[in-house]
LODO-666668 format. One line per field, with one value per residue: x, y, z of N, C-alpha, C, O in turn; residue number from 1. Coordinates in nm, 3 decimals. Example, Ala and Ser with C-alpha at 12.3 -4.5 7.8 and 13.67 -1.06 7.14 Angstrom:
BEGIN
n_X 1.319|1.285
n_Y -0.569|-0.225
n_Z 0.780|0.708
ca_X 1.230|1.367
ca_Y -0.450|-0.106
ca_Z 0.780|0.714
c_X 1.320|1.290
c_Y -0.330|0.003
c_Z 0.780|0.787
o_X 1.424|1.341
o_Y -0.332|0.114
o_Z 0.846|0.804
num 1|2
//
This chain:
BEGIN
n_X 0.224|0.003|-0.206|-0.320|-0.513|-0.647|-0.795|-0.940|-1.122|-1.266|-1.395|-1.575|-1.686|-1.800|-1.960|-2.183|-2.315|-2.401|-2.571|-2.773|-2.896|-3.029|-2.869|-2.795|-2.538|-2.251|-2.109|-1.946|-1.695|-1.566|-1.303|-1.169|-0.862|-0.580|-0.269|-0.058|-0.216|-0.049|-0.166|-0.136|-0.234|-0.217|-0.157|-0.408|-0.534|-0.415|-0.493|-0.739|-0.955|-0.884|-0.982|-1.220|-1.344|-1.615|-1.819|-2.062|-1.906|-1.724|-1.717|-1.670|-1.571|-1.260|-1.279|-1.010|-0.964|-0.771|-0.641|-0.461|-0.216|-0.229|-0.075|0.020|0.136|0.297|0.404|0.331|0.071|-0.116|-0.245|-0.139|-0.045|0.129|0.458|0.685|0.883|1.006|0.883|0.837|0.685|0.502|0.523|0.630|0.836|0.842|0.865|0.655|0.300|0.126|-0.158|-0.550|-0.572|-0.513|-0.493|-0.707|-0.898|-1.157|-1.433|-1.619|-1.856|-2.063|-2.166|-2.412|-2.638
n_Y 0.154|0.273|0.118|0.165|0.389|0.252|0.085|0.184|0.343|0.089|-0.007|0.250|0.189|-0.035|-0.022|0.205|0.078|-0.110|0.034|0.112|-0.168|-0.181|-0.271|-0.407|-0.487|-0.611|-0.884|-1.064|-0.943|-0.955|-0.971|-0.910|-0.983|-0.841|-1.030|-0.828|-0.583|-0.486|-0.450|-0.574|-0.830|-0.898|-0.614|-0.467|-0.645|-0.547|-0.274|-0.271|-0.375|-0.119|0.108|0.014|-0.001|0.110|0.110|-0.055|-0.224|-0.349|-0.597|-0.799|-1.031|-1.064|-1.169|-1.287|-1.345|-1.404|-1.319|-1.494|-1.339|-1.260|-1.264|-1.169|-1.359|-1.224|-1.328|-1.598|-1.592|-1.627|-1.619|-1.630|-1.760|-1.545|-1.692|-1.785|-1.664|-1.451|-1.341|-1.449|-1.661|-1.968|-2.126|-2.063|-1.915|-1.659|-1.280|-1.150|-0.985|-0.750|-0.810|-0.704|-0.900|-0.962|-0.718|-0.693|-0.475|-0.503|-0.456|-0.761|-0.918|-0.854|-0.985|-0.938|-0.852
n_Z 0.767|0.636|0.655|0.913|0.861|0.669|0.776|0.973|0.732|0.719|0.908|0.904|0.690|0.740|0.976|0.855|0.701|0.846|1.005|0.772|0.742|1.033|1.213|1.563|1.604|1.477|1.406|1.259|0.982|0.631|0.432|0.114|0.007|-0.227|-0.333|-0.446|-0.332|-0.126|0.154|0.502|0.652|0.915|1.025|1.008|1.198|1.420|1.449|1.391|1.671|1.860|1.671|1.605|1.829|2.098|1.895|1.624|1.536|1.724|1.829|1.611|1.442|1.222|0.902|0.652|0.292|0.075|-0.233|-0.513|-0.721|-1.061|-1.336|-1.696|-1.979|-2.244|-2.473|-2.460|-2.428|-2.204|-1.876|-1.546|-1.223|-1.057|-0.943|-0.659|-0.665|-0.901|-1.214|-1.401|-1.679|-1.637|-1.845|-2.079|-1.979|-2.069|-1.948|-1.762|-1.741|-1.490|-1.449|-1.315|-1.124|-0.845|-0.729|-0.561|-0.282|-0.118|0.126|0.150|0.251|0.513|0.909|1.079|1.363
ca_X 0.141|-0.154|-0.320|-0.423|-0.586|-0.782|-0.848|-1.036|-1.203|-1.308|-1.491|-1.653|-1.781|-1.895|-2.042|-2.264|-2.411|-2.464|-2.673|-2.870|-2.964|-3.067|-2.767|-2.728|-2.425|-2.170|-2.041|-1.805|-1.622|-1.559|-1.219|-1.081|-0.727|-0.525|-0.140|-0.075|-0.239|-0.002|-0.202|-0.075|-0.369|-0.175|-0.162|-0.525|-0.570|-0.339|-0.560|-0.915|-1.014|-0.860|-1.046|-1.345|-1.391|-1.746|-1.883|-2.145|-1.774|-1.645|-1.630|-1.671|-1.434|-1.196|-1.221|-0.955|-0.967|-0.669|-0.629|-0.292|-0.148|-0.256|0.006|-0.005|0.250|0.290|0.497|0.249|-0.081|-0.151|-0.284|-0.066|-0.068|0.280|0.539|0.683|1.049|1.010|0.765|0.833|0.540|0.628|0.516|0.749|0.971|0.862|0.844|0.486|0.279|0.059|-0.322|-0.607|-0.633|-0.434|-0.476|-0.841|-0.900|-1.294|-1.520|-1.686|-1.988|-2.049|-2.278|-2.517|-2.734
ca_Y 0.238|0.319|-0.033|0.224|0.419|0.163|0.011|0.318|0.296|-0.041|0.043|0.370|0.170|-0.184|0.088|0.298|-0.044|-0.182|0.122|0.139|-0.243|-0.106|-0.407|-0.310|-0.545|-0.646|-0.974|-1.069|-0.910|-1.099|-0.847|-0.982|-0.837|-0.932|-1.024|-0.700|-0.470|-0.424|-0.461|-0.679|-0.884|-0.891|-0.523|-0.454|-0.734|-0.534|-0.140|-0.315|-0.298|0.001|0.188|-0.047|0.030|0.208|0.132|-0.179|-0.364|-0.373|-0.742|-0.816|-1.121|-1.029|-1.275|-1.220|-1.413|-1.386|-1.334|-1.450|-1.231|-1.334|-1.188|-1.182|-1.359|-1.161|-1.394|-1.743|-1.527|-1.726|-1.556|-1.689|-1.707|-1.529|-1.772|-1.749|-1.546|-1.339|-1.291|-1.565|-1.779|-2.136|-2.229|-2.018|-1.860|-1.495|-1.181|-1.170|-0.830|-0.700|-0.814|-0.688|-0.998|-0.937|-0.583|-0.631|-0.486|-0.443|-0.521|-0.869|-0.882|-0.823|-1.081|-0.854|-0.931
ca_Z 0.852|0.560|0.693|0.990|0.762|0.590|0.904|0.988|0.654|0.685|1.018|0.886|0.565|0.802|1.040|0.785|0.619|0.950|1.062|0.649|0.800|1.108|1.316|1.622|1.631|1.330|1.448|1.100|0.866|0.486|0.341|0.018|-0.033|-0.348|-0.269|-0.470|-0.252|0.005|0.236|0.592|0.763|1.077|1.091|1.028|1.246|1.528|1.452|1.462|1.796|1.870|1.608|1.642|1.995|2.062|1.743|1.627|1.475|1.792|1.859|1.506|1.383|1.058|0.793|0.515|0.182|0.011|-0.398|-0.558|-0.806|-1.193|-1.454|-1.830|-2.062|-2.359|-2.564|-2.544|-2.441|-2.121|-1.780|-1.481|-1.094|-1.019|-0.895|-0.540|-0.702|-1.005|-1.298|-1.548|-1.714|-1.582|-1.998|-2.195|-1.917|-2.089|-1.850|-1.745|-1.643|-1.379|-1.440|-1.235|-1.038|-0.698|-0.687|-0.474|-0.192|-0.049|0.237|0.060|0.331|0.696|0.946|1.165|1.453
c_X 0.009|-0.240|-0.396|-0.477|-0.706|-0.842|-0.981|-1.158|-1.309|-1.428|-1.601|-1.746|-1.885|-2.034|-2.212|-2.397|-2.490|-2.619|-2.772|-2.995|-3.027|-3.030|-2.751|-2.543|-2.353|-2.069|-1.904|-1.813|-1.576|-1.491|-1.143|-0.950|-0.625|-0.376|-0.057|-0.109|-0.175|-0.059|-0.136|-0.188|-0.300|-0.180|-0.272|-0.596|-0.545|-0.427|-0.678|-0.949|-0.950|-0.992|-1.165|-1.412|-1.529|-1.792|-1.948|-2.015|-1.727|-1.601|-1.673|-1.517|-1.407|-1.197|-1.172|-0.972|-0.871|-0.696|-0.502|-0.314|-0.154|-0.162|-0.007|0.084|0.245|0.322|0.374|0.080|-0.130|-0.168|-0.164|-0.046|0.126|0.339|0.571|0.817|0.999|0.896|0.784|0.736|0.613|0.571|0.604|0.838|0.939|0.844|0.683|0.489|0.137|-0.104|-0.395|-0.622|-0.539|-0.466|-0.582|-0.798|-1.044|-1.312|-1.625|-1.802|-1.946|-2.185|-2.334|-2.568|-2.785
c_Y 0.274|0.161|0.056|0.340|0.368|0.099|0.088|0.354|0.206|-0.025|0.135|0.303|0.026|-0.072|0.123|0.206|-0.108|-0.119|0.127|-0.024|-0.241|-0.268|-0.283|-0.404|-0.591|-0.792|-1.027|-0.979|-0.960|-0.959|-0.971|-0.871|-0.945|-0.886|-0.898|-0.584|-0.378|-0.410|-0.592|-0.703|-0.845|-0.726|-0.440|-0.508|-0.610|-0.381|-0.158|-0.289|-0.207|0.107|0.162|-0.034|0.151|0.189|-0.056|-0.294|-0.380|-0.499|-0.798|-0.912|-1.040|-1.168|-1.231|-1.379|-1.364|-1.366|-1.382|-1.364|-1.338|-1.223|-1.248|-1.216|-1.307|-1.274|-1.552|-1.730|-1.598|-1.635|-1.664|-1.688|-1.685|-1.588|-1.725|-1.613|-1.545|-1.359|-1.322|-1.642|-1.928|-2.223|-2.202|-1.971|-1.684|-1.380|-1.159|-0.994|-0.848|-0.764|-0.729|-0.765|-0.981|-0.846|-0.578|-0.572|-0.440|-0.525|-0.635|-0.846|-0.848|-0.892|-0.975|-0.956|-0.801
c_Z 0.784|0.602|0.871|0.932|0.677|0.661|0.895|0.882|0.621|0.788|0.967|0.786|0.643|0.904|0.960|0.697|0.730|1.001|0.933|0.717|0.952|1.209|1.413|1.677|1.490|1.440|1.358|1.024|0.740|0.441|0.261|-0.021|-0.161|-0.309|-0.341|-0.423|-0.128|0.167|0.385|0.652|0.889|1.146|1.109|1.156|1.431|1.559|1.479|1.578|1.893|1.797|1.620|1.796|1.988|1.934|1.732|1.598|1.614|1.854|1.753|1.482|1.232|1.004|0.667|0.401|0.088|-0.178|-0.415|-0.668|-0.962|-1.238|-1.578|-1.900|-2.219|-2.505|-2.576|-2.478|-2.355|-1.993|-1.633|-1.360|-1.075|-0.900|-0.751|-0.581|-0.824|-1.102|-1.445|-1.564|-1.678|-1.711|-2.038|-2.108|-1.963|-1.938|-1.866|-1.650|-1.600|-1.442|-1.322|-1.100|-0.915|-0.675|-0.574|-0.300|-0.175|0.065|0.115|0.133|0.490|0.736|1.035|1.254|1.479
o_X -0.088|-0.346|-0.497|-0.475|-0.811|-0.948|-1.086|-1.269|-1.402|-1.545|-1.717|-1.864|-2.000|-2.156|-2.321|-2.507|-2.606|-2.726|-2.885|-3.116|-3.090|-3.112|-2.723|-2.465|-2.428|-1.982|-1.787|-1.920|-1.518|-1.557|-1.088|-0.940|-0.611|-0.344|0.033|-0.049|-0.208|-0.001|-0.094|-0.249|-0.342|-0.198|-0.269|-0.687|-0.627|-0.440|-0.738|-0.978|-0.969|-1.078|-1.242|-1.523|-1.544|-1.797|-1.906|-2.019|-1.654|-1.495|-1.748|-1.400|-1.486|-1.132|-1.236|-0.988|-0.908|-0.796|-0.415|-0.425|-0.105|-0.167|-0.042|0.159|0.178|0.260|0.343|-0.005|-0.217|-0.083|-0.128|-0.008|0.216|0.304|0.501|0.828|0.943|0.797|0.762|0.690|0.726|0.565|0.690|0.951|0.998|0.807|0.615|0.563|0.053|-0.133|-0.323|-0.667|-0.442|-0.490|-0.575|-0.708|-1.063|-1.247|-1.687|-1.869|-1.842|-2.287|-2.236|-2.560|-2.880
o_Y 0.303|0.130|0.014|0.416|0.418|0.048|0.065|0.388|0.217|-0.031|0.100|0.337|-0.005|-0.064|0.080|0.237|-0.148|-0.175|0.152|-0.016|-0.345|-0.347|-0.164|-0.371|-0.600|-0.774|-1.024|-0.928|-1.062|-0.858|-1.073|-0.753|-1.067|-0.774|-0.864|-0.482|-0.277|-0.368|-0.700|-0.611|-0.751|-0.701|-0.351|-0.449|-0.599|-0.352|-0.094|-0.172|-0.228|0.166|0.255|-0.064|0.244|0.291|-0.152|-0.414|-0.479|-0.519|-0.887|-0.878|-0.981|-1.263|-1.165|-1.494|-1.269|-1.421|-1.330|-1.324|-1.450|-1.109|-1.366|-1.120|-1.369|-1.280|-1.601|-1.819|-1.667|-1.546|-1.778|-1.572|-1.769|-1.561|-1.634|-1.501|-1.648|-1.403|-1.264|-1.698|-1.974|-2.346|-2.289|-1.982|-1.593|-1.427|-1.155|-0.929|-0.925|-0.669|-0.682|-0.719|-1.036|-0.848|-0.486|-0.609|-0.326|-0.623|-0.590|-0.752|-0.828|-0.887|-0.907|-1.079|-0.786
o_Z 0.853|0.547|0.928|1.028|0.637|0.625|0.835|0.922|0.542|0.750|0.985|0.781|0.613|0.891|0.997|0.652|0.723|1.025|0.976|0.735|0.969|1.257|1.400|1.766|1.393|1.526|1.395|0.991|0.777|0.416|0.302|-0.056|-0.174|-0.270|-0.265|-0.457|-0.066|0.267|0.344|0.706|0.956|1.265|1.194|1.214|1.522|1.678|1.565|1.602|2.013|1.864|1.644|1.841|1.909|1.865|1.798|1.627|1.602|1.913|1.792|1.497|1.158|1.048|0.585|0.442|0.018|-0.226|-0.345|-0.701|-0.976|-1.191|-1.585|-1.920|-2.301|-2.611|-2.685|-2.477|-2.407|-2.001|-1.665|-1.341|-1.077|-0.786|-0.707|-0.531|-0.860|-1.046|-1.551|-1.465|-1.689|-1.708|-2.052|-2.155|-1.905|-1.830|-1.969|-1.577|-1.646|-1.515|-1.233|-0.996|-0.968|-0.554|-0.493|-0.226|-0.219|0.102|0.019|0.091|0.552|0.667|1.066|1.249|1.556
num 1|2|3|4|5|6|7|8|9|10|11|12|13|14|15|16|17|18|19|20|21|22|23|24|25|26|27|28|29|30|31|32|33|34|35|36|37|38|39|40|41|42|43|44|45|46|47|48|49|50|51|52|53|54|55|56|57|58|59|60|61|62|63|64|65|66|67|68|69|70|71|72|73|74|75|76|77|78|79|80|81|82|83|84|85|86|87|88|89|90|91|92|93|94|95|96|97|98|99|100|101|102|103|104|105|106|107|108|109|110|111|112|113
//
């Protein structure tokens, strides 16, 4: 349910840039979300024009760009895109941890007219 929340976010922040460029329309959206974030496209996808209604996003396409999930193997010092099941390095097999790299979530750009 916090993806209508950020929905709402996402609008208020495409909105406020749209109007600094003085768009009176926001046609795309460019959101990078990292498979870490929790975030669900589909349910952003499902709050958008709801929330977008009356506002320059309102027929604004979503384009998402995915991140995978990089983890850290401690044991042979190697960075790693985490597997589909669990959080082994597929060199050494060690337990691998969390990096930055999945966690993203921003607005990348927005197309105006």
């Amino acid at each position: 349910m916090h993806e209508y929340a950020v929905t709402r976010s996402i609008v208020k922040i495409v909105a406020a840039e749209a109007e600094k460029a003085g768009a009176r329309k926001v046609t795309r959206i460019h959101l990078v979300i990292g498979d870490l974030s929790t975030i669900v496209d589909d349910s952003v996808r499902m709050y958008f024009p709801m929330i977008a209604a009356g506002t320059v996003a309102e027929e604004a396409e979503l384009v998402f760009k995915r991140v995978k999930a990089e983890f850290y193997c401690k044991h042979c010092r190697r960075n790693f895109v985490k597997p589909a099941h669990g959080f082994e390095c597929p060199v050494c097999g060690g337990l691998g941890t969390p990096t930055d790299v999945g966690k993203e979530f921003y607005v990348e750009s927005i197309e105006i007219e």
